[in-house]
N, C-alpha and C positions, 0 to 999 in steps of 0.2 A: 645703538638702535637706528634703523632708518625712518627716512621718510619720502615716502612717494621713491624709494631706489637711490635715493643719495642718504648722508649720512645729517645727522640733526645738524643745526647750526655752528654750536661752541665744536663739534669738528670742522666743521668747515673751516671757521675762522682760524683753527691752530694750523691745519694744513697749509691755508693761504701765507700763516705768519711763519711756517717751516719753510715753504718757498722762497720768500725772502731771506731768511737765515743763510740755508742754503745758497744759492744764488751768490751773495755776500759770500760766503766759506768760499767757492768757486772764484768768483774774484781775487780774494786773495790770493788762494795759489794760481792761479794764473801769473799774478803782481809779484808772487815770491821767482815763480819758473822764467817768467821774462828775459831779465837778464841772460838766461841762458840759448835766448832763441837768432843772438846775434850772429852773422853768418849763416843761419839755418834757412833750408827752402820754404818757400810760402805756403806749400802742402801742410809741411812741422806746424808752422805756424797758424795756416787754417783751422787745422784740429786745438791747437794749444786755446786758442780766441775761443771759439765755439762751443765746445762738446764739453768742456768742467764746470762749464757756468749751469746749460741745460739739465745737466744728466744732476751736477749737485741741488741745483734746484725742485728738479722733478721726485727724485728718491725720497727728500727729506717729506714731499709734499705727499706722497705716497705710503711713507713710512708712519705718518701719522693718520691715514685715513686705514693704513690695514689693523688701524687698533679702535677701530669703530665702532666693531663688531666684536664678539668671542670669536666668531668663524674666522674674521679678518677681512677685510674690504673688498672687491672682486671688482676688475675691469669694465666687468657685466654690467657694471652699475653705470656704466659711461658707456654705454649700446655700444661695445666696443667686439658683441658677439659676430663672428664672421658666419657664413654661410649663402644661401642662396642667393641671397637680398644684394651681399657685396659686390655685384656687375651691376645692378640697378643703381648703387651706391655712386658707382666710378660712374654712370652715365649723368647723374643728375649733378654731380660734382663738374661735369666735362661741360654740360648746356651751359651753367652759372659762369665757367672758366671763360666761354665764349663774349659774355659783356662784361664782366667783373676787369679783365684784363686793362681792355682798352677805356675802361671809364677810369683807374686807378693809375694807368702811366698820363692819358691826358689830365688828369687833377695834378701829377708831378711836374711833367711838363710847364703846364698855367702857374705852380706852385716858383718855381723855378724862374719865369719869367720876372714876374712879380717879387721876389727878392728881389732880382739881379738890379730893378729897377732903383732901389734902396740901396742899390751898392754889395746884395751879398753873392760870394762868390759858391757856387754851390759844388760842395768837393766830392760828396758822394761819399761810398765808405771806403779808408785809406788800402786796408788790406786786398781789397777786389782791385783798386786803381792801379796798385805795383802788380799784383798779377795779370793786368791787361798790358804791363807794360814789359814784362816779364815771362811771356807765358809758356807754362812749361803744361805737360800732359799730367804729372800727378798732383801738379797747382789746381784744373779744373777738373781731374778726379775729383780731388777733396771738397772741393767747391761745389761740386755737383751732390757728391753724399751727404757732406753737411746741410748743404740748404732744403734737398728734396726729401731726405729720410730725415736725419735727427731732429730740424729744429720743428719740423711740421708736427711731427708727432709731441716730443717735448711742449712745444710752445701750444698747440691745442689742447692738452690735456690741463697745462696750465690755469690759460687764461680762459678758454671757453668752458669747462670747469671749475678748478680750482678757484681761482679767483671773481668767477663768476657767483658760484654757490655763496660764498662766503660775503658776498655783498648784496646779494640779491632780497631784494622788499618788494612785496606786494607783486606787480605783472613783470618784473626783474628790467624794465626799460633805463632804469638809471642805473643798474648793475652795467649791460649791455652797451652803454655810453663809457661808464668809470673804467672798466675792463680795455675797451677800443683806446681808449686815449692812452691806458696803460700799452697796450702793445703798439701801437704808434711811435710813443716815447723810446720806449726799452730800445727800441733799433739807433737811436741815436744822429740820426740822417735829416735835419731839419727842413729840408726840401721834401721830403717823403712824407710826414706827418699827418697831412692831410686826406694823402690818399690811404695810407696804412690804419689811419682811423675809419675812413671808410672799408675799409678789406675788412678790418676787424667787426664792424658791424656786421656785414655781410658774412661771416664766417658763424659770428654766434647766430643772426637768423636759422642759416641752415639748418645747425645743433638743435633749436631749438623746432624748427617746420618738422626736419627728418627722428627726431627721437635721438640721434646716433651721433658719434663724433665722427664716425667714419666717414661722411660730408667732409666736414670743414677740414678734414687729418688729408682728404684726397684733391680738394681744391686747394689747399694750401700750399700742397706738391707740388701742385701742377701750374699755379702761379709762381714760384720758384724754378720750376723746371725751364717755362717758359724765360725767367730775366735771365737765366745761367745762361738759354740758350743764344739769347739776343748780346748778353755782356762777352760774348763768346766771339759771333757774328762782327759785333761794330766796334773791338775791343780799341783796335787802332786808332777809333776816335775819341779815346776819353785820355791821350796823352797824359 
């Protein structure tokens, strides 16, 4: 049964606890496949890091929301419907991109200083670092599809959803907190934390201003489009 276009609550909660399952399943084989990815190019390895964590995550989490309903669960229900609106989508997505960026790298930046001052060395994430040092054309293919298509979508549907619905009480403000901190976390990048908490706020506003995921699934792009393009740009300085 739905409510209000999402599914009752004890679905929510299952799908949010299929995502971790998943997620975990994903890890695993990643943990099992590893060993085999010595010698391999950092493309093999982009994809091997990335895509079994999301995609196992996403499916299970999905898997449990198409048994919601008898019909079966429908994207529709996450205004994930396309049509005319979608160029209005990608505008208001593109204004937000314009301050969202440079408030989220200068919070990294200050984040960064501020370790360094306590001694910590901020390393960034290990995979992108050999590929700046390394850089081959289908290193940032891969780089470039992973970050712009899979994880935006994956990870929006996740968190600004999934695990959003599933915590969400009363005007969903402490969902909307618990969710940011979780996608903050998940990246693993403890210089970044602060600003990805804030991304992640900013991400579920929009969901929540615009009706749609298509917001936060095209700002999300396009804040990744942008760090690809800059890790790209100044790659020779992250030796």
């Amino acid at each position: 049964m739905l409510e209000n276009g999402q599914p009752e609550p004890r679905w929510q909660g299952l799908a949010a606890l299929a995502a971790v399952v998943g997620a975990l399943g994903g890890m695993i084989l990643v943990g099992l496949i590893a060993p085999q990815t010595q010698g391999r190019s950092t493309a093999w390895v982009l994809w091997l890091a990335a895509v079994p964590i999301h995609v196992a995550a996403l499916a299970a989490a999905l898997a449990v929301l198409c048994r919601a309903t008898p019909r079966g669960w429908r994207l529709a229900s996450l205004g994930l419907r396309s049509g005319s609106s979608l160029g209005r989508f990608a505008s208001d997505a593109g204004t937000m991109l314009v301050w969202v960026y440079p408030l989220v790298a200068a919070m990294t930046g200050a984040t960064v200083l501020i370790l360094g001052r306590w001694g910590y060395q901020a390393a960034g994430v290990p995979l992108i670092r050999e590929l700046a040092r390394h850089p081959t054309v289908s290193g940032w293919m891969s780089l470039a599809v992973v970050a712009v298509l899979v994880a935006p979508v994956a990870e929006e549907i996740l968190f600004r959803c999934v695990c959003y619905e599933a915590l969400k009480v009363g005007d969903g403000k402490v969902a909307a907190v618990a969710t940011s901190v979780l996608f903050a976390a998940i990246h693993q990048v403890p210089e970044q934390v602060p600003g990805l908490f804030v991304l992640g706020l900013v991400l579920q506003r929009a969901r929540g201003r615009h009706g749609t995921l298509w917001v936060p699934i095209l700002l999300h792009a396009g804040f990744n489009a942008m760090s690809v393009t800059f890790l790209a740009a100044f790659r020779s300085q992250m030796g």
